[in-house]
N, CA and C atoms as a LAMMPS dump frame, in Angstrom:
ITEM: TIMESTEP
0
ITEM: NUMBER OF ATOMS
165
ITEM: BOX BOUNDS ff ff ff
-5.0000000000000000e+02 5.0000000000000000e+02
-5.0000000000000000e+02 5.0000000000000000e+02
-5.0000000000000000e+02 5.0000000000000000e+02
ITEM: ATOMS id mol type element x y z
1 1 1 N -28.187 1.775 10.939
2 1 2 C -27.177 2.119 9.956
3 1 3 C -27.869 2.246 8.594
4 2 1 N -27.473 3.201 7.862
5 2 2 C -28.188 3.51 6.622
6 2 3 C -28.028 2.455 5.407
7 3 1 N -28.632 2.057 4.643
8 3 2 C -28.164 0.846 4.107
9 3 3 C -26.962 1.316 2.71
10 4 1 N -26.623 2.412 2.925
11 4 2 C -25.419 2.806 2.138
12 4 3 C -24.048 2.305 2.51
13 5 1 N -23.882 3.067 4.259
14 5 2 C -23.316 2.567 5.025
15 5 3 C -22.944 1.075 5.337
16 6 1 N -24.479 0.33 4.926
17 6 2 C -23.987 -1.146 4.818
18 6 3 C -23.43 -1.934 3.773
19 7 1 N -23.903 -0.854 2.499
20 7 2 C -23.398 -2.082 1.03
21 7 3 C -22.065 -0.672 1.19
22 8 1 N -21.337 0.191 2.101
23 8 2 C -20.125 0.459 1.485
24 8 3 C -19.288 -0.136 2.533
25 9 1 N -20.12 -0.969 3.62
26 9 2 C -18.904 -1.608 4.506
27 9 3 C -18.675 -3.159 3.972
28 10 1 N -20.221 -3.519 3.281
29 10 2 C -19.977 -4.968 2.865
30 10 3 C -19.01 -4.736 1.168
31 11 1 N -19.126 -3.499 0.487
32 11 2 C -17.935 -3.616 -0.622
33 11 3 C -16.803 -3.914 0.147
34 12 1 N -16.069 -3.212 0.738
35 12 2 C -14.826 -2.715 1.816
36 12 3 C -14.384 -4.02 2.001
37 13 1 N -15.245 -4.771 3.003
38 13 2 C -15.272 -6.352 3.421
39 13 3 C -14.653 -6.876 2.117
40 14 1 N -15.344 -6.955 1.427
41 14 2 C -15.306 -7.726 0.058
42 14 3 C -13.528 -7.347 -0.661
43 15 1 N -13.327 -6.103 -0.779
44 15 2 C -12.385 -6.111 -1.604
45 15 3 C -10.859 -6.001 -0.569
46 16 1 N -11.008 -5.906 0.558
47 16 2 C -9.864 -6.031 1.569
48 16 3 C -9.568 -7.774 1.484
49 17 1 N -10.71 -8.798 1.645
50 17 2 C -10.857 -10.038 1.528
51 17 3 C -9.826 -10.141 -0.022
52 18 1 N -10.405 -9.73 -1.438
53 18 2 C -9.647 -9.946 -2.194
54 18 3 C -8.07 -9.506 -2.575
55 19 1 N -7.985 -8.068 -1.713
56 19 2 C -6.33 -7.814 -2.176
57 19 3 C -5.607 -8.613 -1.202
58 20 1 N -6.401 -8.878 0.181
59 20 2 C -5.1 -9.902 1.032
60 20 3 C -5.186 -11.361 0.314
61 21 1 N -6.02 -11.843 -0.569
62 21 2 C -6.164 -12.978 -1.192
63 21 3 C -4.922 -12.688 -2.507
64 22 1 N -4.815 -11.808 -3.203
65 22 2 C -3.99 -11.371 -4.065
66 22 3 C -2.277 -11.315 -3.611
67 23 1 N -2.378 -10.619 -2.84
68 23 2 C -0.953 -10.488 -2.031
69 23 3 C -0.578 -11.655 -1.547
70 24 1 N -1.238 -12.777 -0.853
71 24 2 C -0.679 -13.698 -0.078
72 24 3 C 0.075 -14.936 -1.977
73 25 1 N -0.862 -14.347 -2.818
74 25 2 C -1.25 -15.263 -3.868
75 25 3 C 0.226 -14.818 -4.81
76 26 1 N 0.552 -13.772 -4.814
77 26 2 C 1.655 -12.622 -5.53
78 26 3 C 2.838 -12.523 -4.967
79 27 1 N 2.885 -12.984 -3.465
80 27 2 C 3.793 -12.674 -2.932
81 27 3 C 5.281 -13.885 -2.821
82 28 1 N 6.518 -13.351 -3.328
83 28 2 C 7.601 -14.296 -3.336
84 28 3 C 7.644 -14.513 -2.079
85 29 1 N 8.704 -15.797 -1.453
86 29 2 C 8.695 -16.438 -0.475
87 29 3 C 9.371 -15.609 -0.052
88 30 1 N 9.978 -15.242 1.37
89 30 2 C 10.714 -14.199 1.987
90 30 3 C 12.042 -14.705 2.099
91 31 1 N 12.347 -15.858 1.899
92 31 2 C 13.906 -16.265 1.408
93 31 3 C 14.382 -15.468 -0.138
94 32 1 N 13.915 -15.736 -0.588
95 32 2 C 13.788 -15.366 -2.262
96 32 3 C 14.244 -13.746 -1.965
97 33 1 N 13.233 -13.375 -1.455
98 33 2 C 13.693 -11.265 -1.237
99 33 3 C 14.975 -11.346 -0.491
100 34 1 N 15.605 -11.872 0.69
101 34 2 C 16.471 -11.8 1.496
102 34 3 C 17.65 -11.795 0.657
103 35 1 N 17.192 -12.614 -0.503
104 35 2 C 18.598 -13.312 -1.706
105 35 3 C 18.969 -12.275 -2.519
106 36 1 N 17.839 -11.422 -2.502
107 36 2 C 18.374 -10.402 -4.023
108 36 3 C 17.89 -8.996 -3.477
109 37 1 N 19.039 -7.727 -4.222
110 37 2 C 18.401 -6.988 -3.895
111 37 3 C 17.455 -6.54 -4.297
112 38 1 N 16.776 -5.201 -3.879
113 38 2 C 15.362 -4.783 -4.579
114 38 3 C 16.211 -3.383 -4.967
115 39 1 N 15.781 -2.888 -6.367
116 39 2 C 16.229 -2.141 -6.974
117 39 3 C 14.573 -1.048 -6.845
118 40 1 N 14.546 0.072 -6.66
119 40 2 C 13.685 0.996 -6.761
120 40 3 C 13.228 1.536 -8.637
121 41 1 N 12.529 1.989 -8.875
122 41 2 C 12.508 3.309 -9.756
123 41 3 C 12.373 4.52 -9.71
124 42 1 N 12.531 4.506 -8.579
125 42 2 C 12.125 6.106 -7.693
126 42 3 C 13.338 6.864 -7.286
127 43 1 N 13.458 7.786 -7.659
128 43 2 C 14.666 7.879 -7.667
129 43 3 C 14.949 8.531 -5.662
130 44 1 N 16.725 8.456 -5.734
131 44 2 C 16.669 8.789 -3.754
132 44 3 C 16.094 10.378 -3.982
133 45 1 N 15.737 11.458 -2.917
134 45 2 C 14.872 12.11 -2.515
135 45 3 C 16.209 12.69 -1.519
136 46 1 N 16.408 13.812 -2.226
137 46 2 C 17.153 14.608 -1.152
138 46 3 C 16.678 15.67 0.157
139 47 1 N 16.782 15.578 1.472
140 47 2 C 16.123 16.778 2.444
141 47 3 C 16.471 17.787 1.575
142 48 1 N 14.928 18.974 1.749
143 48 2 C 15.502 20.141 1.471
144 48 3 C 14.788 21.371 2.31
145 49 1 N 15.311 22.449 2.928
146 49 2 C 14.726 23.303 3.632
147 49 3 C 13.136 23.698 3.056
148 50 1 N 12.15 23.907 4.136
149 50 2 C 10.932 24.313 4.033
150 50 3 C 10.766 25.928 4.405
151 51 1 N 9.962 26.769 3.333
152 51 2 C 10.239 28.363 3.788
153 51 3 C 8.82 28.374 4.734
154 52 1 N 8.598 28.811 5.681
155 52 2 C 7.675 29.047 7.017
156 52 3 C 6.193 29.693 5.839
157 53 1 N 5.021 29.784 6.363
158 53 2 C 4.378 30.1 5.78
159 53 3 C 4.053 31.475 5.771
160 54 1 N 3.973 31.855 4.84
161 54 2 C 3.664 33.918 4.958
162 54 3 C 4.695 34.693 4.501
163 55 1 N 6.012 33.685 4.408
164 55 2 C 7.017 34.336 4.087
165 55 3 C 7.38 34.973 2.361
């Protein structure tokens, strides 16, 4: 394995290790969410027809 390949699997390692360390660390208890709702900022997203390609 090329040693690129190795310091970009040992970053990878490294920072997957820190965001599940973050999230577990960030995250409200799952009673707490069940209690309230979650309000978006996104607004809803209506279907809308797609025109075929070429047309």
């Amino acid at each position: 394995m090329p040693a690129s390949a190795l310091a970009f699997r040992d970053c990878h390692r490294r920072l997957s290790a820190l965001l599940d360390a973050h999230a577990r660390q960030s995250a409200p208890p799952t009673a707490a969410l069940a209690g309230r709702e979650q309000h978006s900022s996104v607004t809803e997203l209506q279907p809308r027809a797609i025109a075929p390609m070429g047309s």
